[in-house]
C-alpha beads as a LAMMPS data file, in Angstrom:
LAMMPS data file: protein, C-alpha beads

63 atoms
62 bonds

1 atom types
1 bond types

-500.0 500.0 xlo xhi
-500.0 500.0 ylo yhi
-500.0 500.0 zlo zhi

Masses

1 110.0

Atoms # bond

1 1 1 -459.439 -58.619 201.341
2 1 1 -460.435 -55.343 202.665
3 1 1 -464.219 -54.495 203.591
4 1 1 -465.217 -50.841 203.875
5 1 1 -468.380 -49.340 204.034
6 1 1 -469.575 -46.321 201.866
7 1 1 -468.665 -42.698 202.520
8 1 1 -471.445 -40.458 203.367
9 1 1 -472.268 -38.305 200.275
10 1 1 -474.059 -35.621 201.996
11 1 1 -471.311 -34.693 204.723
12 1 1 -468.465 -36.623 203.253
13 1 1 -467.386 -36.749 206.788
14 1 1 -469.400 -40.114 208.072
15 1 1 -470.067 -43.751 206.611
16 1 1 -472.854 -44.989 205.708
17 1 1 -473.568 -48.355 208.152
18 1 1 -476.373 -50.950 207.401
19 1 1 -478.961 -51.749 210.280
20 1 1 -481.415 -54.355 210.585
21 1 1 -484.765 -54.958 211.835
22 1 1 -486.923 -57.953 212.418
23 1 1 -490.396 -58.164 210.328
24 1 1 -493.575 -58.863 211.780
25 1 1 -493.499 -62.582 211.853
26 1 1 -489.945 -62.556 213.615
27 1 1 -487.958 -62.851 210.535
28 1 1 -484.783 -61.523 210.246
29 1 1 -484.520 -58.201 207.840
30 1 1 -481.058 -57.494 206.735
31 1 1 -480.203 -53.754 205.470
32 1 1 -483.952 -52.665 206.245
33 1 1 -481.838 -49.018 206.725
34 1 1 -478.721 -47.327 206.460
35 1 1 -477.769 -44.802 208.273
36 1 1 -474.621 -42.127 208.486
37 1 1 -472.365 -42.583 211.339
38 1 1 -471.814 -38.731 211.670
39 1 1 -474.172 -37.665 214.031
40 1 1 -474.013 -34.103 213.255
41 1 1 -475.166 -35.327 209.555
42 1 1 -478.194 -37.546 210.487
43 1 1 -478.923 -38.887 206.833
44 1 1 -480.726 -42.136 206.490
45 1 1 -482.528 -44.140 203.862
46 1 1 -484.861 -46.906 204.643
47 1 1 -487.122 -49.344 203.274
48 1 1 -490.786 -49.897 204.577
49 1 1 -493.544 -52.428 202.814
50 1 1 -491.204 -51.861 199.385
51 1 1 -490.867 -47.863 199.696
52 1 1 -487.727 -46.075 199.853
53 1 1 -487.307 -43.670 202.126
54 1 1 -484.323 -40.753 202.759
55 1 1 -484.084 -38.138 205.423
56 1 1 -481.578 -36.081 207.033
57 1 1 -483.045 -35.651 210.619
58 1 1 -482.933 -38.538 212.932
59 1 1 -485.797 -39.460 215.493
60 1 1 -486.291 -40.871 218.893
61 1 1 -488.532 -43.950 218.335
62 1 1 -491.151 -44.636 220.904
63 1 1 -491.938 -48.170 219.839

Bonds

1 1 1 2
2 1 2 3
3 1 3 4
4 1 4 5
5 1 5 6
6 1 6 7
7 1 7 8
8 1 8 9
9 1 9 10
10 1 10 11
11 1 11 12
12 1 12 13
13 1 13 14
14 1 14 15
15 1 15 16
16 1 16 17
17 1 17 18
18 1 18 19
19 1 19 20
20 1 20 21
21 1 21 22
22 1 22 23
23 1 23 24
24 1 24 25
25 1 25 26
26 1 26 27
27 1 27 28
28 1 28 29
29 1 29 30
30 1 30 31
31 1 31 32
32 1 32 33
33 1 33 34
34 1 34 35
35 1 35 36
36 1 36 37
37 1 37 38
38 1 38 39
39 1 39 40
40 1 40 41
41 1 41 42
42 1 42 43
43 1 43 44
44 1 44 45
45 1 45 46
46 1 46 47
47 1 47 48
48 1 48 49
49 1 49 50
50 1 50 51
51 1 51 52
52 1 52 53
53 1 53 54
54 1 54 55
55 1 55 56
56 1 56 57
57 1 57 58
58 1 58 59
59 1 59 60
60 1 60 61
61 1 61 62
62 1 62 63
């Protein structure tokens, strides 16, 4: 069986790759964002306290 990841629909060049995160209490949050692997592209969408979020420019985090 094959496993592939989904193409990128707004640069149709990259995939789209799930990240995770860990929570507040330590727990383990799987697919909290995914994120295109074309960095030229920088589209995201992520989900904070039950909101979904998309973007298309990518940040330096600080945390």
């Amino acid at each position: 069986m094959e496993f592939s990841y989904p193409p990128c629909l707004k640069c149709s060049k990259g995939v789209l790759i799930p990240l995770s995160d860990y929570g507040r209490d330590g727990a383990s949050i799987h697919y909290k964002a995914w994120a295109c692997t074309n960095p030229e592209c920088g589209f995201h969408l992520r989900i904070d306290n039950g909101e979904l979020s998309t973007g298309s420019e990518l940040k330096q985090s600080y945390k």
